[in-house]
C-alpha positions, 0 to 999 in steps of 0.5 A, spaced: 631 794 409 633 801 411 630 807 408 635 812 406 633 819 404 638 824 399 640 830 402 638 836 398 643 841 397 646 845 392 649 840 388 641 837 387 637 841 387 630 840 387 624 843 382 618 848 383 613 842 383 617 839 389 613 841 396 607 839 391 609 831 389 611 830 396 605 833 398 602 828 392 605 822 396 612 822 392 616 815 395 622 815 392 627 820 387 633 819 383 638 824 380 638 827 373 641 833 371 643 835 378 636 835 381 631 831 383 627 827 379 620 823 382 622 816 380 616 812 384 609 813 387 608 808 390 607 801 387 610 803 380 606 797 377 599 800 380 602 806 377 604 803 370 597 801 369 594 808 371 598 810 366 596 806 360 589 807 362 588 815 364 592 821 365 598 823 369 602 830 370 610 829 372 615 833 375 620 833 369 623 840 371 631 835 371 630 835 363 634 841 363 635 845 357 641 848 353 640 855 350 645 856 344 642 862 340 647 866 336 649 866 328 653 859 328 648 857 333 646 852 327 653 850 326 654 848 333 648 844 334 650 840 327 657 839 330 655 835 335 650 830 332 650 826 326 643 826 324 643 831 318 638 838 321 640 842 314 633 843 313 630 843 321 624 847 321 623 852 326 616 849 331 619 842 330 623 837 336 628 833 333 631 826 337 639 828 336 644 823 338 649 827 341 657 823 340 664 825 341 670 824 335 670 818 337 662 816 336 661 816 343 654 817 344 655 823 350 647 824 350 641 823 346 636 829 347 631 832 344 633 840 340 628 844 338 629 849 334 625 856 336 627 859 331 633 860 326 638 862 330 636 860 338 635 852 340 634 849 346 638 842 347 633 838 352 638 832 355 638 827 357 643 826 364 649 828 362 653 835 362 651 837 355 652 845 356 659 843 358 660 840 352 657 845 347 661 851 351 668 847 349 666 845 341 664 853 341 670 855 345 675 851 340 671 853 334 671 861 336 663 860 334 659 866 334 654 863 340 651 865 347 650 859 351 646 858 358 642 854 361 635 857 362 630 857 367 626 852 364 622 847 368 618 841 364 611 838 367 609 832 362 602 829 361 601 824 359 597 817 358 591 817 353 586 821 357 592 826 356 589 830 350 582 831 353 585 834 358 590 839 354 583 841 350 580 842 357 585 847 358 588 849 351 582 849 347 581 846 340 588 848 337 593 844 341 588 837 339 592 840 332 599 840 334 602 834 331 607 829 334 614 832 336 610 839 333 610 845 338 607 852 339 605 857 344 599 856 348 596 861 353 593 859 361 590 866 364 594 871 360 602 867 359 604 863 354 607 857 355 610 852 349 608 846 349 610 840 344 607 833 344 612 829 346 614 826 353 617 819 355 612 813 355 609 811 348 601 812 351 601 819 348 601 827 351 604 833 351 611 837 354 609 844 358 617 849 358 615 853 363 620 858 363 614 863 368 614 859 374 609 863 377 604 861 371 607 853 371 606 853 379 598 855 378 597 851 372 600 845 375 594 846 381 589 847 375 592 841 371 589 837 378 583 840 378 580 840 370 582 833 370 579 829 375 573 827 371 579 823 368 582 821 374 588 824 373 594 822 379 601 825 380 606 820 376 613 819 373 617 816 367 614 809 369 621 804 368 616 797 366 612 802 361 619 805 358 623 798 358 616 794 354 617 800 349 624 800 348 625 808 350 632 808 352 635 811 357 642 815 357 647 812 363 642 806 364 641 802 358 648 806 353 653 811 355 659 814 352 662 808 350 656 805 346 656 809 339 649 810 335 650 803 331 650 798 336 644 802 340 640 802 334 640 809 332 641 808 324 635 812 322 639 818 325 644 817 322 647 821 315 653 819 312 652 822 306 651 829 305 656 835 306 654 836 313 659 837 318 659 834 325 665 830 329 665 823 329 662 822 322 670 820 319 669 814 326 661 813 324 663 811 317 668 806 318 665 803 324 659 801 318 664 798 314 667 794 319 660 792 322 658 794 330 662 787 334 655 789 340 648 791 340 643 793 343 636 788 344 631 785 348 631 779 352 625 775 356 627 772 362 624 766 365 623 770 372 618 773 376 621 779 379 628 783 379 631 789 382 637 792 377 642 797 380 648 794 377 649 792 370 648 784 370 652 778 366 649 775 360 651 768 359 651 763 353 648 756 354 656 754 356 656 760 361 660 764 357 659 771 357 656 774 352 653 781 354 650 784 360 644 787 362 643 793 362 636 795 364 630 790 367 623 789 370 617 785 371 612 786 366 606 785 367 604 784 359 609 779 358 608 776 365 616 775 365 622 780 367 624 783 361 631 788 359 635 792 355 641 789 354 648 790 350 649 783 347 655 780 342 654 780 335 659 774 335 654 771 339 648 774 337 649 770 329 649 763 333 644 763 338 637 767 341 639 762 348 641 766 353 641 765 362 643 769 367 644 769 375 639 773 379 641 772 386 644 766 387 638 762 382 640 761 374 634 764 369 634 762 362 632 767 357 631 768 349 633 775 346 629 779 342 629 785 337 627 791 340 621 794 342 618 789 346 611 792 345 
């Protein structure tokens, strides 16, 4: 196989930590947000394991932010997402599927509130800024939009808290899950939230002084050896076997919260306005016709670039298989896969065909693990 490389230009645009993770041994990207985003390095299955077992610093700089600051800042963030933020609390994240007036999900970020009237939107890979700036524009909303210089360093995995101790001290042991708070390194404050994208538990670093971001990063390494600390990256295995889904992979614009499974974040109730909801409410009264679940294929490896199909037991199809790996705690491939709900009441049975061989699979709810 040929190895092929993505030329860098302005249009994708690297990090602050990039010269480091390529001299860490970074072996592959993929884009996010218009800049490069880590996805491998090395064996992601040697990786996975590191992760579930110790500690790891990712580049996650391509998880950028949308500033909206402003009197109807509020306003505008509600009107893009269904779930109810009237009594948001300043210091906290919260997951906030993004949909359009039909109930496409256009992204599902993580929006912090920093305080009354300024928020960040950390997306997911999708333009959100361009979306908010329409919304703020048709609505004469009193907001000031920007992308700003933020860039994201996660650390994650088990040993995570340790480390973060190490560094922080005592006070960031207290910060609550999806709680954030300003932490001091060498004289610069850094936000800090515990957060990230695996389920093995860590913390996200918004490093809006790169300088500062550069040197903790360096002393990141150094403090965590005793924790055997390495480079890393989302890990595709440890992300599908907990069900964090990914924007553009497992759902996109033509996916609505229902059918991903979202119903949590979800409120049709109160007098809160926010575009879709009239679409959501009679998407409920009539049922989702499609569902987001897992399925576990009796393979042993596969390599997913494309959505597959999803046959019945009489090869009809029934959904497609929107994400997969091998999982090494199922020893079998598993996926995310958008499935029928016609067929979803009748069977659990599916097969599908991974280069020119049939596999026969059962479906499962989700997450796996």
């Amino acid at each position: 196989m040929k190895n092929y490389s993505i030329g860098k230009s302005r249009r994708i645009r690297s990090t602050p930590y990039t010269s480091r993770i390529e001299k860490q041994g970074v072996t592959s990207y993929t884009t996010y947000n218009h800049m490069l985003l880590p996805a491998a390095f090395g064996s992601i299955e040697d990786s996975y394991h590191h992760l579930k077992k110790y500690v790891q610093v990712w580049d996650v700089a391509a998880e950028r932010q949308v500033e909206i600051c402003g009197k109807d800042s509020a306003r505008l963030i509600q009107l893009m997402t269904c779930r109810d933020l009237s009594k948001s609390k300043v210091g906290r994240c919260y997951y906030c599927p993004i949909i359009d007036d039909q109930a496409g999900i256009i992204n599902d970020p993580v929006v912090l509130k920093l305080n009354e009237e300024k928020w960040w939107i950390s997306v997911a890979d999708s333009d959100v800024i361009l979306f908010a700036k329409g919304l703020a524009i048709g609505n004469n909303f009193d907001v000031k939009i920007i992308e700003p210089n933020v860039d994201i360093m996660a650390v994650q995995g088990p040993k995570s808290f340790k480390l973060m101790e190490k560094v922080f001290g005592e006070k960031i042991t207290k910060l609550k899950f999806f709680g954030f708070d300003y932490f001091e390194f060498k004289g610069t404050k850094h936000l800090i939230a515990q957060s990230g994208w695996s389920k093995q538990g860590g913390y996200e670093i918004y490093v809006e002084n790169t300088k500062s971001g550069l040197e903790l990063y360096d002393y990141l390494f150094e403090a965590g050896k005793e924790f055997n600390i390495k480079p890393g990256c989302p890990n595709l295995i440890e992300r599908i076997e907990s069900a964090l889904l990914s924007y553009g992979n497992d759902m996109d614009n033509g996916d609505n919260p229902y059918e991903c499974g979202f119903d949590k974040f979800i409120n049709l109730d109160s007098n809160i306005i926010f575009l879709g909801k009239e679409k959501l409410k009679q998407i409920k009264s009539e049922g989702i016709k499609k569902k987001l679940m897992g399925v576990i294929l009796e393979a042993k490896e596969i390599s997913l670039s494309r959505s597959l199909d999803i046959k019945d037991e009489k090869s009809n199809k029934v959904g497609e298989l929107r994400s997969a790996c091998y999982s090494p705690h199922f020893e079998k491939v598993i996926g995310i896969a958008m499935l029928d709900m016609t067929f979803l009441r009748m069977s659990k049975s599916v097969k599908i065909d991974i280069k020119n061989s049939t596999y026969n699979g059962k479906v499962c709810d989700l997450p796996f693990i």
